[in-house]
C-alpha positions in Angstrom: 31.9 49.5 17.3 33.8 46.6 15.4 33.7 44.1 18.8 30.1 45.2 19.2 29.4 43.9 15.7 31.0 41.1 15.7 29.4 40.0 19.3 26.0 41.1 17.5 26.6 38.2 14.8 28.1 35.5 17.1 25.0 36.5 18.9 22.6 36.1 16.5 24.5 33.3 14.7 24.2 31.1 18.2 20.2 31.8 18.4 20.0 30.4 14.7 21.7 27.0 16.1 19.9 26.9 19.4 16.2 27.4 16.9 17.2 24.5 14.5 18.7 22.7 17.6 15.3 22.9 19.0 13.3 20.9 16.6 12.3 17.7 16.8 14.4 14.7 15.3 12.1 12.1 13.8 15.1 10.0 13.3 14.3 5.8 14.1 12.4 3.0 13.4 8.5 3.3 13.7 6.3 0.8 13.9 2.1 1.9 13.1 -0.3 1.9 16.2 -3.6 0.4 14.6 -5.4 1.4 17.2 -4.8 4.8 17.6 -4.9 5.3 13.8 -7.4 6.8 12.4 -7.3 6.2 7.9 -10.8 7.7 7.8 -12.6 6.2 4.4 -9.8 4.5 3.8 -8.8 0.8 4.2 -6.3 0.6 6.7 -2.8 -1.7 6.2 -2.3 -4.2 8.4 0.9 -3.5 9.1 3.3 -0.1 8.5 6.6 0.2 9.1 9.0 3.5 8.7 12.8 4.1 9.4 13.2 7.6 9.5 17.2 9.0 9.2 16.9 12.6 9.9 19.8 14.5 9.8 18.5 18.5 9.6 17.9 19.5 6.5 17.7 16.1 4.9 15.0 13.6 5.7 15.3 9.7 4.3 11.9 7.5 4.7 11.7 3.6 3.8 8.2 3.1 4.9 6.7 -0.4 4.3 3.2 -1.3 4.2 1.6 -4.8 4.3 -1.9 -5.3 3.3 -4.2 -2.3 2.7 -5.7 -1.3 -1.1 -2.6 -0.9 -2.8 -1.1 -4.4 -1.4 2.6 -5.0 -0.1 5.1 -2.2 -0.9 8.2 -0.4 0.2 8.2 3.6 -0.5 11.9 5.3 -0.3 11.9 9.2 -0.6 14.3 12.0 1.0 12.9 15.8 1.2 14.8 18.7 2.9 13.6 20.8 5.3 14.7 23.8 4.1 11.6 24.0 1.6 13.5 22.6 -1.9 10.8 20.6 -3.8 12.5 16.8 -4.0 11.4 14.3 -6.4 10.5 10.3 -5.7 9.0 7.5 -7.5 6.1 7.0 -5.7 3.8 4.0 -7.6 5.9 4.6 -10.6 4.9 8.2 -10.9 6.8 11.1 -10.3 6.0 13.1 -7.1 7.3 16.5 -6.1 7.6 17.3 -2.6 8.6 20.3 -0.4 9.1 20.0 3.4 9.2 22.8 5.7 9.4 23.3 9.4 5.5 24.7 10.8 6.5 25.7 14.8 7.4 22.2 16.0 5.7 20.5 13.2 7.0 19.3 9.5 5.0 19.8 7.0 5.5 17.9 3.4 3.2 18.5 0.5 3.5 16.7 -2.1 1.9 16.5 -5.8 1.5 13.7 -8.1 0.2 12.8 -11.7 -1.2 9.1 -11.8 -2.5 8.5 -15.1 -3.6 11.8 -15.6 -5.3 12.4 -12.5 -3.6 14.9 -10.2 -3.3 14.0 -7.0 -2.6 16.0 -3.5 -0.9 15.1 0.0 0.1 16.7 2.8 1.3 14.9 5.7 2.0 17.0 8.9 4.6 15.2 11.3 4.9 16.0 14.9 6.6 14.2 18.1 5.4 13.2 21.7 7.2 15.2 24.1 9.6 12.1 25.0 10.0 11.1 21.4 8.2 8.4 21.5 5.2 9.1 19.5 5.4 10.2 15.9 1.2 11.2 15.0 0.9 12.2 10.8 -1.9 14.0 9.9 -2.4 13.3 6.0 -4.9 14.9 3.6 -5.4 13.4 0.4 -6.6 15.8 -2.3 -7.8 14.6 -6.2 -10.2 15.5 -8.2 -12.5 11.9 -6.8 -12.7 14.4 -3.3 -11.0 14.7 -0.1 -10.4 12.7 3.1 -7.9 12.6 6.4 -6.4 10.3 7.7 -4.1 9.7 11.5 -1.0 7.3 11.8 0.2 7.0 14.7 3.4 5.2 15.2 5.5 4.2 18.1 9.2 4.2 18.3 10.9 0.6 18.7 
């Protein structure tokens, strides 16, 4: 009965590897497809830039953006997987994410105060079958109204 156990649990600790084994790594640097973007009502960048350094649970972003309506900047933020809510600056305000696996898909939503108005996004990541492709859907939520928008970035 013991050896049956303890097979049961090496068992059943191997299949909780081989699941977390099997999602994606968005780890490299990315490069925005303007193309194949879609920002929706909003006016696109003309350039992004992310280096993802995933390392399961913990995700580290440096995106960079050139142009667009909020200018030139450089956004840093980490969120975990595992569903822990994370904090980064984010314009000078405070954002609080959580980040959790959806199937193959990783979902971030995130919630932010900017001068009193209260502000909503959730960005879904998911991968190209060779890894190639990194598409976020992003909906932006605040109390101004809704809208979606598609970045589609390549690997370099």
């Amino acid at each position: 009965m013991k050896r049956i156990m303890i097979l049961a649990l090496a068992i059943a600790a191997m299949a909780a590897f081989g699941a977390a084994a099997d999602k994606p790594n968005f780890s490299g640097d990315w490069t925005v497809d303007l193309t194949k973007s879609d920002f929706g009502p909003i006016p696109p960048p003309s350039g992004m830039t992310r280096k993802v350094d995933h390392s399961e649970p913990a995700v580290t972003v440096v995106e960079t953006q050139t142009g667009g309506p909020q200018g030139d900047m450089v956004i840093n933020a980490k969120y975990t997987t595992d569903g822990k809510e994370t904090t980064n600056q984010f314009m000078g305000a405070d954002a609080k994410s959580t980040a959790k696996w959806d199937g193959d898909a990783l979902v971030i939503a995130t919630n932010a105060d900017f001068q009193g108005t209260a502000i909503t996004l959730t960005d879904k990541w998911t991968l190209s079958a060779d890894g190639k492709v990194m598409t976020v859907a992003r909906h932006f939520a605040a109390p101004q109204g809704e809208a979606d928008v598609v970045y589609v970035m390549n690997k370099k």
